[in-house]
N, C-alpha and C positions, 0 to 999 in steps of 0.2 A: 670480702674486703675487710680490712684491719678498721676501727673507727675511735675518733676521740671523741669524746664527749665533757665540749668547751664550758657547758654550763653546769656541770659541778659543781659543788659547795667544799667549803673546806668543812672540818669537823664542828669548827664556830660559827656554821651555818655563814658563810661571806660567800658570797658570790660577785663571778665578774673581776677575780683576780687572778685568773687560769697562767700559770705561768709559763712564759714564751721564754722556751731554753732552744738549742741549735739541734739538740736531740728530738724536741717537738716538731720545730719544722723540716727538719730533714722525714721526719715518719710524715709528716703530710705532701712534701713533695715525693717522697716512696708510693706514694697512693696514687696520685697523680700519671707516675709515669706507668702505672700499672695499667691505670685506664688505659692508658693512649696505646697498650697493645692491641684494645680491638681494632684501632686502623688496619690489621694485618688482615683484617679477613678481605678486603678488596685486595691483595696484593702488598708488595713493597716498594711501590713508585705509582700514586695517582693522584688525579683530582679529583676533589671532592665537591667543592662547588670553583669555578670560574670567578677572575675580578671582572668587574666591566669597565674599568679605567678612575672611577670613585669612590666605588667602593669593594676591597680586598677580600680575596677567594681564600679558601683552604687545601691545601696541598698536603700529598704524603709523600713524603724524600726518608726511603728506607727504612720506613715503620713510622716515623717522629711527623705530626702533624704541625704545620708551622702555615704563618700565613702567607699568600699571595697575591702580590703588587703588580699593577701593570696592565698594558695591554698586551694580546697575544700577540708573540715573537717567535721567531724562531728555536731560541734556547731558552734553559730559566737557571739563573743560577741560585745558589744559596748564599746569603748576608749574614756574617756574624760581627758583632760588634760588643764592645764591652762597655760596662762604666764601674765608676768607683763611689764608694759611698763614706761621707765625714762624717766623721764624729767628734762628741767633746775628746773621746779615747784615743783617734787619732787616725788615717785614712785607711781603709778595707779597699785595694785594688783590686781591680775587675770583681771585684764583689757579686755583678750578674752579668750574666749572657745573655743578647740578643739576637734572636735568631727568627730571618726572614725567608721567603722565595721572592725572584721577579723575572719577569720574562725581562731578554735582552736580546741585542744585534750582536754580541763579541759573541767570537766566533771560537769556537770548540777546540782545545787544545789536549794533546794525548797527556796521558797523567794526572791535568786536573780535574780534580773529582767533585769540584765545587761546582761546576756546569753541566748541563746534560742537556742534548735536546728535547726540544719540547711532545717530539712523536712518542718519546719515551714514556711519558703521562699522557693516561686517557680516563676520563671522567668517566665513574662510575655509576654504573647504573641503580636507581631505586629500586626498594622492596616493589612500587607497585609497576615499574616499568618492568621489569622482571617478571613478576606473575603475568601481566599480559603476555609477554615473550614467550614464556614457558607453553611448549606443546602447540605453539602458532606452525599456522603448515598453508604457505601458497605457492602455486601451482602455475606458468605460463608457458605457451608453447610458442618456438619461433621453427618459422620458412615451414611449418607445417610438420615436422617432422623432431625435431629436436625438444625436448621435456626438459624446464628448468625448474630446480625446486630453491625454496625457501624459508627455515623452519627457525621456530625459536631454541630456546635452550631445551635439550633431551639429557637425559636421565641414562645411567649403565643400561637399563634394562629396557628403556624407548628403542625401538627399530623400525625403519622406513620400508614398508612392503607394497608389492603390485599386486592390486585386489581386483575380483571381475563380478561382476553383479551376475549373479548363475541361480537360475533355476533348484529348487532341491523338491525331489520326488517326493510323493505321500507314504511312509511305509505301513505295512498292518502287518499281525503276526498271521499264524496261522489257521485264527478261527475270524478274521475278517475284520478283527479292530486294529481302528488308526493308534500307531505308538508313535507315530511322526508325521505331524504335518506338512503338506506342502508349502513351501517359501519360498520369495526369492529374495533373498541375502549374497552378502558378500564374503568371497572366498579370496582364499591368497593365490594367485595365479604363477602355475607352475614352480610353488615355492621361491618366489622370486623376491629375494632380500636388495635391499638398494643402500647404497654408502648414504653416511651421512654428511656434513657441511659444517663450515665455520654458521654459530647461529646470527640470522640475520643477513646474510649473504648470499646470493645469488647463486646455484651452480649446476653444474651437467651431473647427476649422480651415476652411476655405475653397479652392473650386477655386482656384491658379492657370494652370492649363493642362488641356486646351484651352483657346482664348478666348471659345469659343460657349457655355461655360457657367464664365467667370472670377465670382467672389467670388460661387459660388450655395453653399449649403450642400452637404455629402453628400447630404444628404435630397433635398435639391429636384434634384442633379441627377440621382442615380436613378428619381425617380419623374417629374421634369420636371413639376412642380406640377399630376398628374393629379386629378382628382377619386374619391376612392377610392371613390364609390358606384358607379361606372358601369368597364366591362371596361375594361381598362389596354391599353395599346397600348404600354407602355414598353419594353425589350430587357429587363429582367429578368425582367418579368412576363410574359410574354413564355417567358423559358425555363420559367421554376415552371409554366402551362400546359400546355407542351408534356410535361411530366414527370406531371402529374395525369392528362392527357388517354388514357397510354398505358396507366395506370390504372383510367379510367373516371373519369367525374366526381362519381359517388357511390355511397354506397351506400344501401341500403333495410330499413329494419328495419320487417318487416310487421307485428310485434309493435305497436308504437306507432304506426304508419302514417309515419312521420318518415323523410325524407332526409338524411342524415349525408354532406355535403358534405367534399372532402377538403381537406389542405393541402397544403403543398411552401414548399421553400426552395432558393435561390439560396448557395452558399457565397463570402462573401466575404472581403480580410480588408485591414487595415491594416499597412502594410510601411514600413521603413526599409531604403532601398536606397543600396549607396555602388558606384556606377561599374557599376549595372546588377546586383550580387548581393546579395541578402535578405542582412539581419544579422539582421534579429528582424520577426516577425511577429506579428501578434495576428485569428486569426480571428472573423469575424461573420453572420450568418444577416440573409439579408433573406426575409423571411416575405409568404407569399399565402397565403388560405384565401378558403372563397366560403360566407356563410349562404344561406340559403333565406327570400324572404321570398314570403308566401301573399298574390295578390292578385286581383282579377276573378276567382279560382276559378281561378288556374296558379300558378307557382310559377315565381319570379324569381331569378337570383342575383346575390348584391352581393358586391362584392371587398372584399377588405380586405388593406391591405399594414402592415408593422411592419418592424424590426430588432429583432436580439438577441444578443446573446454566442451566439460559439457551444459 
């Protein structure tokens, strides 16, 4: 920034006689409007703070911060007005410009450019409302089966993957030492990359990666659009199986003569990853259980899959 400095002396040490020529105040009104470029980093049309009918908000109408009047309306438009200033010299017309916003009921005409509506400005978010946003990630399931996500502001390099809480073996070399221990961590499941979202908005995501299962749902590609009545053959189901089976597949209450069939679950979870490390996670349960259904005098099982928070 350019700077004057009003408290000067002259050479006969006088101070406080700094002289106001048209050339000084234009360099300070030069400064001025230089500031007012940082408005541009929200945008070229917003709000900055709201009026509450008393007292007057600040608006930005295509860079230029001006203030604004009113209650909220439908449109807002821009007020300029002039005046003229006397002298002994003699009258300076329109001498300055004022320049206001305010919301209003007139209603939108093509060509004028002094009106806009008011969906057109949207109040900008703070530094610390922003930092909270940033890398937020929730997670809700509806009718059992559909996965809705909702994240804050991500970054080029943030991506939304489906991760599975999986076992990882002990390894040793060859003369019987651990060079890796047993964990159980979170892996990316089936390489499975998820679309991202407007941040702060509610939405269905979508494979984009692999490409053998690009824009299927979560749903369908875990379950690969099985038929839930008949045994899954899918890898989750698959694991949940293998985990009942070591179990038993039921149990028997002689009391009532009835099979009490078990469940199991698959832990999975929804991740925001930047350059391959988790910032925030939200885990999710994909569920198997098997009823008993009585028929020709045996006794059948039907699968049944779900999701759920876990």
């Amino acid at each position: 920034m350019n700077y004057v400095n009003y408290s000067t002396t002259t050479q006969a040490a006088q101070s406080g006689k700094f002289p106001v020529t048209i050339q000084g105040l234009e360099f300070t009104q030069s400064q001025i409007l230089e500031i007012q470029k940082i408005a541009l980093l929200g945008g070229k049309c917003y709000i900055i703070v709201e009026p509450n009918g008393s007292i007057n908000g600040v608006i930005v109408w295509d860079g230029e911060i001006l203030p604004l009047q009113g209650i909220k309306a439908a449109n807002i438009r821009i007020v300029t007005t002039t005046e003229n200033i006397s002298t002994d010299s003699g009258l300076y017309e329109e001498a300055r410009k004022i320049r206001f916003c305010e919301y209003t009921s007139d209603a939108l005409i093509d060509g004028n450019l002094t009106i806009r509506a008011s969906d057109e400005f949207k109040r900008v978010r703070t530094n610390l409302e922003l930092e909270l946003l940033r890398g937020s990630l929730d997670v809700k399931i509806v009718n059992k089966t559909e996965l809705w996500v909702r994240h804050g502001l991500l970054s080029d390099d943030d991506e939304i993957k489906l991760m599975i809480k999986k076992r990882r073996s002990r390894r040793v070399d060859d003369n019987g030492n651990v060079i890796l221990k047993a964990s159980n961590g979170w892996r990316n499941y089936q390489k499975i990359v998820l679309s991202k979202g407007t941040p702060n908005v509610w939405y269905q995501p979508v494979v984009l990666s692999p490409t053998t299962l690009l824009n299927r749902s979560v749903w369908n590609s875990l379950t690969l659009e099985k038929d839930t009545g008949f045994a899954p053959d899918d890898e989750l189901s698959i694991r949940v199986l293998r985990t009942i089976r070591k179990k038993g597949w039921f149990t028997v209450d002689h009391s009532l003569n009835t099979l009490n069939f078990r469940r199991g679950h698959v832990r999975l979870g929804v991740a925001i990853l930047n350059k391959y490390v988790i910032t925030n996670l939200v885990p999710i349960r994909y569920n198997l259980w098997i009823n008993s259904i009585i028929e020709n005098g045996g006794v059948r099982k039907q699968y049944n899959r779900s999701l759920s928070l876990d």
